[in-house]
C-alpha positions as semicolon CSV with decimal commas, in nm:
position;residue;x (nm);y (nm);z (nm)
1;X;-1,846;4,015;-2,032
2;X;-1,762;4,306;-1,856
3;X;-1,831;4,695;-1,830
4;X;-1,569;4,886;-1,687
5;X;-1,707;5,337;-1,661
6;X;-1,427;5,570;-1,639
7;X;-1,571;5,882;-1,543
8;X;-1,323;6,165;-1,633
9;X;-1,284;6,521;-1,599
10;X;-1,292;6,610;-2,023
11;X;-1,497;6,273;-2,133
12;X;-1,692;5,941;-1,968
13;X;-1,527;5,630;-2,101
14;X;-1,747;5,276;-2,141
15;X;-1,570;4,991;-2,225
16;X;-1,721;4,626;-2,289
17;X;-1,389;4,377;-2,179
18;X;-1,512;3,993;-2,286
19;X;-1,359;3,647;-2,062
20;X;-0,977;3,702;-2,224
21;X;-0,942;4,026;-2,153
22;X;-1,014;4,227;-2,475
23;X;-1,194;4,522;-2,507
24;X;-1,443;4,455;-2,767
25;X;-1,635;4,786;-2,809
26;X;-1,596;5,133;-2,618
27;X;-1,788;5,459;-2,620
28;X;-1,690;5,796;-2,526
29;X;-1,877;6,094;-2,465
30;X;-1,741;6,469;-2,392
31;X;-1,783;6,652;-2,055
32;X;-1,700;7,030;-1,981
33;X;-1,593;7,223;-1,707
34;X;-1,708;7,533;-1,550
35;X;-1,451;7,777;-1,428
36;X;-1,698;8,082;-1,301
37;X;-1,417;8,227;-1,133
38;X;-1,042;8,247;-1,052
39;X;-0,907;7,898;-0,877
40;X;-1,284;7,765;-0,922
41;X;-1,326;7,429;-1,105
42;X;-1,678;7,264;-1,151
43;X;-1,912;7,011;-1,328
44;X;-2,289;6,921;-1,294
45;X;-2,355;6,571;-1,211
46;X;-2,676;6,547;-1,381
47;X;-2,422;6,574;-1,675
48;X;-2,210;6,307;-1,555
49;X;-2,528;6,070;-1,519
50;X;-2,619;6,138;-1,893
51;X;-2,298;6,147;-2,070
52;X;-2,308;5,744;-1,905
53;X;-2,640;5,651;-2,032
54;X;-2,568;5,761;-2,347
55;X;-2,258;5,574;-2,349
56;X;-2,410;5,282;-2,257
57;X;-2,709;5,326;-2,502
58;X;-2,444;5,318;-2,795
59;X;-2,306;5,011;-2,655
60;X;-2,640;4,834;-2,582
61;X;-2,674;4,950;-2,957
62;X;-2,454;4,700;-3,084
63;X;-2,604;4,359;-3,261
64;X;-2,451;4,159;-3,007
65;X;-2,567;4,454;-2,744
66;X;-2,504;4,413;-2,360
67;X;-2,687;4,032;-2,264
68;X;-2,323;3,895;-2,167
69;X;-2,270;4,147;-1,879
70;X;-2,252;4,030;-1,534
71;X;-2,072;4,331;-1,367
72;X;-1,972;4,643;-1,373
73;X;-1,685;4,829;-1,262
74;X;-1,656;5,193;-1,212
75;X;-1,332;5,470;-1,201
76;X;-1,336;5,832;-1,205
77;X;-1,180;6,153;-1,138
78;X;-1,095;6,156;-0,730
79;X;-1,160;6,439;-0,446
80;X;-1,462;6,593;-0,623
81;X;-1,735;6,676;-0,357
82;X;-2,100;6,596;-0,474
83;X;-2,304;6,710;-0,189
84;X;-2,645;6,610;-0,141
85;X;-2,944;6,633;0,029
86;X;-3,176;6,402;0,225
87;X;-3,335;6,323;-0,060
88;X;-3,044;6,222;-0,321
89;X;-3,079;6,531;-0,487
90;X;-2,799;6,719;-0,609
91;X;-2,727;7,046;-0,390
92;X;-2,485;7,276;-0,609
93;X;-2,221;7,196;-0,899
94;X;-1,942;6,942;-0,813
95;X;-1,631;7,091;-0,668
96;X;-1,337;6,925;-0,889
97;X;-1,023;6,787;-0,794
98;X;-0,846;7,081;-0,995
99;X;-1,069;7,315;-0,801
100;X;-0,810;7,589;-0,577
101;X;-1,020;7,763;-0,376
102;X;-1,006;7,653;-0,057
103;X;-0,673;7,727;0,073
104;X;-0,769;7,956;0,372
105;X;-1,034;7,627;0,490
106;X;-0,690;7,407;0,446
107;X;-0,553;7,627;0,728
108;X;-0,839;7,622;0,910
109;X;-0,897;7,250;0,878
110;X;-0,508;7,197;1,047
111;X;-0,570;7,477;1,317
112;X;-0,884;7,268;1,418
113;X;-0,716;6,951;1,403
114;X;-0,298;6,942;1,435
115;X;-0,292;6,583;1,338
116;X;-0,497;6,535;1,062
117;X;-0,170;6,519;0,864
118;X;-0,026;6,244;1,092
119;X;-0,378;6,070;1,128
120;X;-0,410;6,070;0,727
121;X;-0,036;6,035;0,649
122;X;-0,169;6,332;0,337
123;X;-0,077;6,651;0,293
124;X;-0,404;6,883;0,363
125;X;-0,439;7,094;-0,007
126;X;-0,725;7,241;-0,144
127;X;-0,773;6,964;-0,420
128;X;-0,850;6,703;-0,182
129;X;-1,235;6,653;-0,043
130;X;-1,243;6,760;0,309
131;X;-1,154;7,152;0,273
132;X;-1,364;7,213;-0,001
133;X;-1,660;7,115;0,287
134;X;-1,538;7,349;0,525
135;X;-1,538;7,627;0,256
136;X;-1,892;7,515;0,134
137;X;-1,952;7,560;0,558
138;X;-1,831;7,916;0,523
139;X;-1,949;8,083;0,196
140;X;-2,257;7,908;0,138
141;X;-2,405;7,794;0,458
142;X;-2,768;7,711;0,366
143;X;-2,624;7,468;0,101
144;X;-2,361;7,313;0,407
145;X;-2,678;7,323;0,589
146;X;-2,835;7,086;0,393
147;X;-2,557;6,789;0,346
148;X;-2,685;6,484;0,437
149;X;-2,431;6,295;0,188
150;X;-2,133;6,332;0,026
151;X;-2,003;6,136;-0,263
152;X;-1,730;6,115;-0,472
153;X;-1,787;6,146;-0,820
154;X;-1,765;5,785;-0,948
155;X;-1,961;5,697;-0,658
156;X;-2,273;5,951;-0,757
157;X;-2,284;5,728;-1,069
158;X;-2,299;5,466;-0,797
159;X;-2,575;5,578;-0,700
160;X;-2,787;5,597;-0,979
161;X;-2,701;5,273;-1,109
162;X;-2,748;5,069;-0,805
163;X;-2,929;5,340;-0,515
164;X;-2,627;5,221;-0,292
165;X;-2,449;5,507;-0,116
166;X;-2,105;5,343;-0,145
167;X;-1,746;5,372;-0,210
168;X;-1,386;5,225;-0,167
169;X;-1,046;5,248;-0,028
170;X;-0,827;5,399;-0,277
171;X;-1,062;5,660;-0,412
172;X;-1,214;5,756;0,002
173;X;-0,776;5,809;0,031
174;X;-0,794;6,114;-0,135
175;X;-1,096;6,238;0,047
176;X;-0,855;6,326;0,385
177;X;-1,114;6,168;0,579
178;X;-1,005;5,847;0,574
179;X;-0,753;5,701;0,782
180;X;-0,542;5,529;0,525
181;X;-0,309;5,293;0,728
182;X;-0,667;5,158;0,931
183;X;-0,831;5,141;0,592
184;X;-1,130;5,284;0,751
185;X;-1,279;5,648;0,812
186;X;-1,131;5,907;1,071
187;X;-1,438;5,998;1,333
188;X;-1,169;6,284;1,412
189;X;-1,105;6,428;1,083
190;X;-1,481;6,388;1,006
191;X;-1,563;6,587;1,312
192;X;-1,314;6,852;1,281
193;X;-1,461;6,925;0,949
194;X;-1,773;6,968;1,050
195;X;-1,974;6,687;0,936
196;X;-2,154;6,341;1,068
197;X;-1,998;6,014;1,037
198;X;-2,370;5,891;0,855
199;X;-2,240;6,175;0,566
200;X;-1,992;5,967;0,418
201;X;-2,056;5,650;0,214
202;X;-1,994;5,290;0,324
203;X;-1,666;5,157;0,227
204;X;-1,552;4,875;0,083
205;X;-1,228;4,718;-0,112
206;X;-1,265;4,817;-0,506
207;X;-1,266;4,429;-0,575
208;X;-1,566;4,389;-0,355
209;X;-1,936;4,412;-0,483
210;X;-2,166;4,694;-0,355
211;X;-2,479;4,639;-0,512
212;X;-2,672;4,548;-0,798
213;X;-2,784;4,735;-1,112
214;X;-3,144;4,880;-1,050
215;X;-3,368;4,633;-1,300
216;X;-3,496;5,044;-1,514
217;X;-3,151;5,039;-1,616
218;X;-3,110;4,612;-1,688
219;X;-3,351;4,673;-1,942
220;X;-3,273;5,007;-2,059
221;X;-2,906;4,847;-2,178
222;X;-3,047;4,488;-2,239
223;X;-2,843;4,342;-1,929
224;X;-2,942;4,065;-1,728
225;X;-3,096;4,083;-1,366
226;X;-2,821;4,088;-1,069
227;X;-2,553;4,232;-1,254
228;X;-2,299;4,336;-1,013
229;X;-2,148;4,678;-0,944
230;X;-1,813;4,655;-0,798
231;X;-1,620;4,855;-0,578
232;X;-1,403;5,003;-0,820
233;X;-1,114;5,242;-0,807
234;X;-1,004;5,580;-0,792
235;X;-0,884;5,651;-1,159
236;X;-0,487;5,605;-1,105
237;X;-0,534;5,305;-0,884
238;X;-0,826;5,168;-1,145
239;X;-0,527;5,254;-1,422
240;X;-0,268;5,085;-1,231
241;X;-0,495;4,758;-1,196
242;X;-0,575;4,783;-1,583
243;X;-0,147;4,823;-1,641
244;X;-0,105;4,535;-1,405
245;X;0,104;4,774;-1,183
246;X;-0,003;4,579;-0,825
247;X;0,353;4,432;-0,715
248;X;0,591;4,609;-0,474
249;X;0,830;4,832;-0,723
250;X;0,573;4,842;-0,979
251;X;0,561;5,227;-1,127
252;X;0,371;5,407;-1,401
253;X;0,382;5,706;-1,536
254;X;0,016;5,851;-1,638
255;X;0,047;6,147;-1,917
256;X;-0,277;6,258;-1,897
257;X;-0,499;6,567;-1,809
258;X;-0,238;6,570;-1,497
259;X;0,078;6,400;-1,445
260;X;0,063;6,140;-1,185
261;X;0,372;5,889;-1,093
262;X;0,236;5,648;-0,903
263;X;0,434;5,353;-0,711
264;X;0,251;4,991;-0,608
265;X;0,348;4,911;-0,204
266;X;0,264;4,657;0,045
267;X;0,310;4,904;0,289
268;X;0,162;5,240;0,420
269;X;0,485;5,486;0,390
270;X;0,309;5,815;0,388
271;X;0,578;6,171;0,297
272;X;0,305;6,468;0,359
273;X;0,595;6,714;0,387
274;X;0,684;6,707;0,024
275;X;0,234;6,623;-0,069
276;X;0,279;6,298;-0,190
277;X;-0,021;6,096;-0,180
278;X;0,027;5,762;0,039
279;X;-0,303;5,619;-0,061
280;X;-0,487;5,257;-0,040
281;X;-0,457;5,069;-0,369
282;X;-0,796;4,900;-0,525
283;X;-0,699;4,553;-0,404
284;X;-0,687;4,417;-0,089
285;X;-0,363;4,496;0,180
286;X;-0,240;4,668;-0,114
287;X;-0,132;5,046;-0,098
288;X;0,043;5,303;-0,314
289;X;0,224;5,628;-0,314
290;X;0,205;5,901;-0,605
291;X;0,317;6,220;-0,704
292;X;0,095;6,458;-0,874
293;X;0,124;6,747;-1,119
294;X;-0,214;6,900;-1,200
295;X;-0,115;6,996;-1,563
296;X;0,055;6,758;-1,780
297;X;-0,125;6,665;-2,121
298;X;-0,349;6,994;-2,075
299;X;-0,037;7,186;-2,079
300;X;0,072;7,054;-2,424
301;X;-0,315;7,125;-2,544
302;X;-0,300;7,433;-2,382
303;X;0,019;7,532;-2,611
304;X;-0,123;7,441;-2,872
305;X;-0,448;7,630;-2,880
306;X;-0,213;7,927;-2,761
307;X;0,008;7,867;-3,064
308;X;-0,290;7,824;-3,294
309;X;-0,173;7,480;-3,471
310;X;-0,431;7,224;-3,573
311;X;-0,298;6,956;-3,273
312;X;-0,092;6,818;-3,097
313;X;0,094;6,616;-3,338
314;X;0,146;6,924;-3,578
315;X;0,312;7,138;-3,320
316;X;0,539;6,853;-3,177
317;X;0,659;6,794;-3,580
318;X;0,773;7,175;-3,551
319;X;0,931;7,084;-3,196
320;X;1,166;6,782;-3,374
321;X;1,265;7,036;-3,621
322;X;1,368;7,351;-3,420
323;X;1,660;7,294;-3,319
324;X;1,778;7,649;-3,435
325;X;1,588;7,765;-3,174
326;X;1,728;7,605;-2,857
327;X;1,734;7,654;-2,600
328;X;1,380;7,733;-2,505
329;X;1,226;7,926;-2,258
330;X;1,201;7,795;-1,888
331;X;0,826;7,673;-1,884
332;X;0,605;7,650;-1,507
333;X;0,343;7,400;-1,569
334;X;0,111;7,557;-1,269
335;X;-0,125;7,623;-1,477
336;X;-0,414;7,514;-1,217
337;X;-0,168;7,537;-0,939
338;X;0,021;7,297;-0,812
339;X;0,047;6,958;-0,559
340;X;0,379;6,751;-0,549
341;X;0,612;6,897;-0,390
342;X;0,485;7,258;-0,359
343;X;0,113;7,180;-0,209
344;X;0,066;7,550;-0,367
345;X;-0,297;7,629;-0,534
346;X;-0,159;8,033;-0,602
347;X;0,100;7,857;-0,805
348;X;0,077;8,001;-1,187
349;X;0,200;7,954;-1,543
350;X;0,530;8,078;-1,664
351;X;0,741;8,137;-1,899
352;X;1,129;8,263;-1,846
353;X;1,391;8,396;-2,106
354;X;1,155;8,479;-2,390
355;X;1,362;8,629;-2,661
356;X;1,235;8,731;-3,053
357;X;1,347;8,443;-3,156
358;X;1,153;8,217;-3,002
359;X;0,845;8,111;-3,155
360;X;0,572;7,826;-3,117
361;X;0,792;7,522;-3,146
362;X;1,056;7,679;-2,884
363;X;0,677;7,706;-2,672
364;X;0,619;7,408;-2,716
365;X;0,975;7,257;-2,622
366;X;0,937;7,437;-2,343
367;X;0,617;7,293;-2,249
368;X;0,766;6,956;-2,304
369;X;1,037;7,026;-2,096
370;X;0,876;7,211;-1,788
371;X;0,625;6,913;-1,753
372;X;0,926;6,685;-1,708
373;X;1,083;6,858;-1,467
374;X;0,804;6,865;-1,263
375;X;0,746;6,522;-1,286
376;X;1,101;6,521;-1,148
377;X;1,011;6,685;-0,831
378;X;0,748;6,480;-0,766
379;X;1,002;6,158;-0,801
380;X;1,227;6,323;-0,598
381;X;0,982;6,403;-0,327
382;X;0,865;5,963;-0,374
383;X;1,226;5,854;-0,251
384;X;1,266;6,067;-0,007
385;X;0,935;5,855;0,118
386;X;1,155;5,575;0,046
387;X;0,968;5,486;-0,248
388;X;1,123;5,168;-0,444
389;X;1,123;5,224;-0,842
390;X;1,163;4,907;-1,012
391;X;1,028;4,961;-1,353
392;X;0,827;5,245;-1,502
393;X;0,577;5,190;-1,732
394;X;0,445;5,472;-1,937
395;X;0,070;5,535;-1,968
396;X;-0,180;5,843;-2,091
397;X;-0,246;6,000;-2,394
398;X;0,128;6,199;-2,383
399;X;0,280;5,891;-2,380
400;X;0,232;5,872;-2,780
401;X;0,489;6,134;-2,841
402;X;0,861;5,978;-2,884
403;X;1,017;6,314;-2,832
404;X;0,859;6,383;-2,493
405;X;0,955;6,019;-2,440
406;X;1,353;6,082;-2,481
407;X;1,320;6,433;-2,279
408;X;1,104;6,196;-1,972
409;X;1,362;5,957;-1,946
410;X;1,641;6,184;-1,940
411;X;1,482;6,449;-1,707
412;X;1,386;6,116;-1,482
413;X;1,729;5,935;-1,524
414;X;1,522;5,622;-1,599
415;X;1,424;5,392;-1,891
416;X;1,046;5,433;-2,005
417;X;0,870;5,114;-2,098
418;X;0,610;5,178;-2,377
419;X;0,350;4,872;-2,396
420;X;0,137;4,728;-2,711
421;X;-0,218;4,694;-2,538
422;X;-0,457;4,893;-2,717
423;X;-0,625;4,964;-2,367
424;X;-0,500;5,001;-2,019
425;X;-0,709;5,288;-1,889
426;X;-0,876;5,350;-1,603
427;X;-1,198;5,191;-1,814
428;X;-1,019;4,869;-1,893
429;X;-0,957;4,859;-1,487
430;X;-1,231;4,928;-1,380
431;X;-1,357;4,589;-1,591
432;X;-1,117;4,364;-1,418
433;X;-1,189;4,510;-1,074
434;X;-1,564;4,400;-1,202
435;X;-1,444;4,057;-1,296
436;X;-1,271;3,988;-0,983
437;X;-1,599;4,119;-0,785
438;X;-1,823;3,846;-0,999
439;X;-1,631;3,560;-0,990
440;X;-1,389;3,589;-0,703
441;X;-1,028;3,542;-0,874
442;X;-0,688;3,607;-0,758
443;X;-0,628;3,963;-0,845
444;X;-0,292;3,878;-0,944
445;X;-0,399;3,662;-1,230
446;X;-0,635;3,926;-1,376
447;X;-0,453;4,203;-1,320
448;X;-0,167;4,177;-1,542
449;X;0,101;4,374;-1,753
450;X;0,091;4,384;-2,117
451;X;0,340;4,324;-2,323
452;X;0,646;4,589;-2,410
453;X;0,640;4,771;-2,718
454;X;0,960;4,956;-2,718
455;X;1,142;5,097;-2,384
456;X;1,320;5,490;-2,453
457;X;1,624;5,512;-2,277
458;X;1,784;5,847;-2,138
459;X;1,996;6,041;-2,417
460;X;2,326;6,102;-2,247
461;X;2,345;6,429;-2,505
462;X;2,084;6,585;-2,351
463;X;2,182;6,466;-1,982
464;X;2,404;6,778;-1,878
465;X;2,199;7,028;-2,049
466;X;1,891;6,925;-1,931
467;X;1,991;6,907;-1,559
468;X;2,116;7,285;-1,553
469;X;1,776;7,383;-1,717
470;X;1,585;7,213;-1,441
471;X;1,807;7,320;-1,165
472;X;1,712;7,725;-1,320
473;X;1,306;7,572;-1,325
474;X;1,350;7,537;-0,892
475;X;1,546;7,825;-0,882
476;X;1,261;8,005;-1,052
477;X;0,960;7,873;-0,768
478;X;1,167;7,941;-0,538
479;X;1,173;8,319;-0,623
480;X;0,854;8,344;-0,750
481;X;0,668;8,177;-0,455
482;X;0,573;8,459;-0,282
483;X;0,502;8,656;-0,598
484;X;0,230;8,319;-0,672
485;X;0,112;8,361;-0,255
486;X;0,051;8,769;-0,291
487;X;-0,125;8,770;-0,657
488;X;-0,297;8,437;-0,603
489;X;-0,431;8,526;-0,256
490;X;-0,579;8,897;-0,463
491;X;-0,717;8,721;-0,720
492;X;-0,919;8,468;-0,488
């Protein structure tokens, strides 16, 4: 058997995958954020490290407990800078991926270096690793001072599990320090952001192994000695191996925390212009490209808690209902900012055309709406990299809602295919990439699809409509960027 960690931003995810692929137990436990102050986004990862033992305690729990595990795979949350000292210890709270404060280092990081772009093929933005350094450098010195490593979060858990200081392609992509095509680390973007090469981890491919579990925690969780500890995966690329999304054309569309649509390539075909990510995939000569929207499923939670229903599911049954109140207000998902296309952390929730007869199911149309338009720019901004769409597969905890379905496929001009695995997270992928690391199998035959439940095509009713309403959501950035660069840049 298998143990694939998913190490989110809300929750860490353990699953135990046996030899044909199922998942035969799981184990979840919560995380929380810390926003102390405007743009700021943090965690501790002391409480990383625990919510993971105590995962794996449940699991070990079980009568057949953990004595059929011979590797383990991890995923997690990408860009998040764990900075420690000589000494492994942990210097200050993780900086997140959803973390906006370092636009000014951004600039300074491309007046230092012109190239990095061109040297990355990324767009330099605040979520990504490398600024958040150069703002550590600047507004807390003595803890910059003291960096002798820097890890990505997945690869902290690394850490303690194995003592390896470690990580791999497709998760070091998103660093900015990495030089994607070479599939090794930039000495020049390093430099230019003030660190040592020695800082950053060893890499290796996410189907690779990079150490072995430390025997305290073999017997802790009753596994045997030498299990493995793979390379692993960023989250969306350890999602894509779990959806089998590895060919050329290969798409999925994660509904999650954020939005992500992310495209499988066996080339490097970087667009920084528009921020789409051109990253390395978590298998060998493999890369992909992906568009990112940093609120997708939060904004529909966020809606809710605004509009004071019990969930999800009981405002989107007064959504299917209200048609008396269309249309809806325009709705800006930039709740946390925003990446593809607009690269723009001051970037803020809103909504346009409020009238008194709009109430919390017109809100949350909206909501449903305004996420798929964004996801639209981002698609947009992937073809204009020459990105190559041959099917879309929808993933995420969003992807449960038929309605948002129909408005997705219409806003994307696309058919949505909907599968019937009862896993294929970034947990579940991170277990195959564990598999492959043990026993050395083509990742082609591990790494599969699942079956199709149900595809949702686009509803040529809604076509028309829906395209005006999203040509008045760009309209609206456009006006309102500078209002987002004056107000954001105050409240920083």
């Amino acid at each position: 058997m298998y143990v694939g960690i998913d190490l989110g931003t809300s929750s860490v995810k353990v699953v135990l995958v046996d030899a044909e692929q199922r998942t035969v137990a799981s184990a979840t436990r919560p995380l929380d954020v810390q926003r102390p102050r405007a743009l700021w986004s943090e965690q501790d990862p002391e409480a990383w490290w625990c919510a993971t033992g105590e995962a794996l305690d449940e699991l070990a729990g079980r009568p057949d407990g953990l004595a059929a595990v011979r590797g383990i795979g991890l995923s997690g949350q990408m860009h998040g800078a764990t900075l420690l000292d000589s000494r492994d210890r942990v210097l200050r709270p993780a900086i997140l991926w959803n973390d906006g404060r370092s636009g000014s280092a951004c600039e300074e990081l491309r007046r230092r270096l012109p190239a990095v772009e061109r040297i990355t093929g990324n767009a330099v933005m605040p979520g990504l690793t490398a600024p958040k350094l150069l703002w550590v450098a600047e507004h807390e010195p003595e803890v910059f001072r003291h960096v002798a490593r820097v890890l990505l979060p997945k690869d902290y858990l690394r850490l303690r599990l194995t003592g390896v200081h470690a990580s791999e392609m497709s998760d070091a992509s998103g660093t900015l320090w990495l030089d994607v095509a070479r599939r090794a680390w930039s000495s020049e973007v390093i430099e230019a952001s003030g660190l040592a090469l020695s800082v950053l981890p060893e890499l290796y491919e996410g189907t690779q192994v990079t150490g072995v579990l430390k025997p305290e925690w073999a017997r802790r969780w009753g596994m045997p000695e030498g299990v493995v500890v793979a390379g692993g995966a960023g989250d969306q690329a350890a999602g894509a191996a779990a959806a089998g999304v590895v060919a050329p054309g290969q798409a999925l569309l994660a509904l999650g925390t954020s939005g992500v649509l992310f495209v499988a390539s066996e080339r490097f075909s970087p667009n920084p212009d528009e921020a789409v990510h051109a990253f390395c995939h978590c298998l060998p000569a493999r890369w992909h490209q992906m568009s990112v929207i940093l609120s997708a499923a939060s904004s529909l939670a966020w809606v809710v808690a605004l509009t004071g229903r019990r969930d999800e599911a009981a405002l989107l049954s007064e959504v299917e209902a209200s048609g008396a109140q269309y249309p809806p207000p325009i709705f800006l998902p930039y709740l946390s900012g925003e990446r593809t296309p607009h690269n723009d952390p001051h970037a803020q929730g809103v909504f346009f055309g409020l009238t008194h007869d709009h109430g919390p199911a017109a809100l949350g149309r909206a909501v449903l709406e305004g996420v798929a338009f964004a996801l639209a720019d981002g698609q947009s901004a992937l073809e204009a990299a020459g990105s190559k769409i041959d099917s879309l597969m929808v993933l995420g905890g969003g992807a449960q809602s038929p309605l948002w379905g129909r408005i997705l496929a219409t806003v994307l001009g696309r058919p949505l295919a909907y599968t019937d695995a009862p896993d294929t997270g970034p947990a579940f992928g991170a277990a195959r990439l564990a598999r492959i690391a043990e026993t050395g199998e083509d990742p082609e035959t591990i790494c599969v699809p699942p079956p199709t439940r149900n595809v949702i095509d686009p509803d040529p009713t809604w076509t028309v409509e829906l395209s005006e309403r999203r040509a008045l959501y760009r309209s609206l950035y456009a006006r309102l960027r500078d209002v987002f660069a004056r107000e954001g840049g105050a409240a920083k």
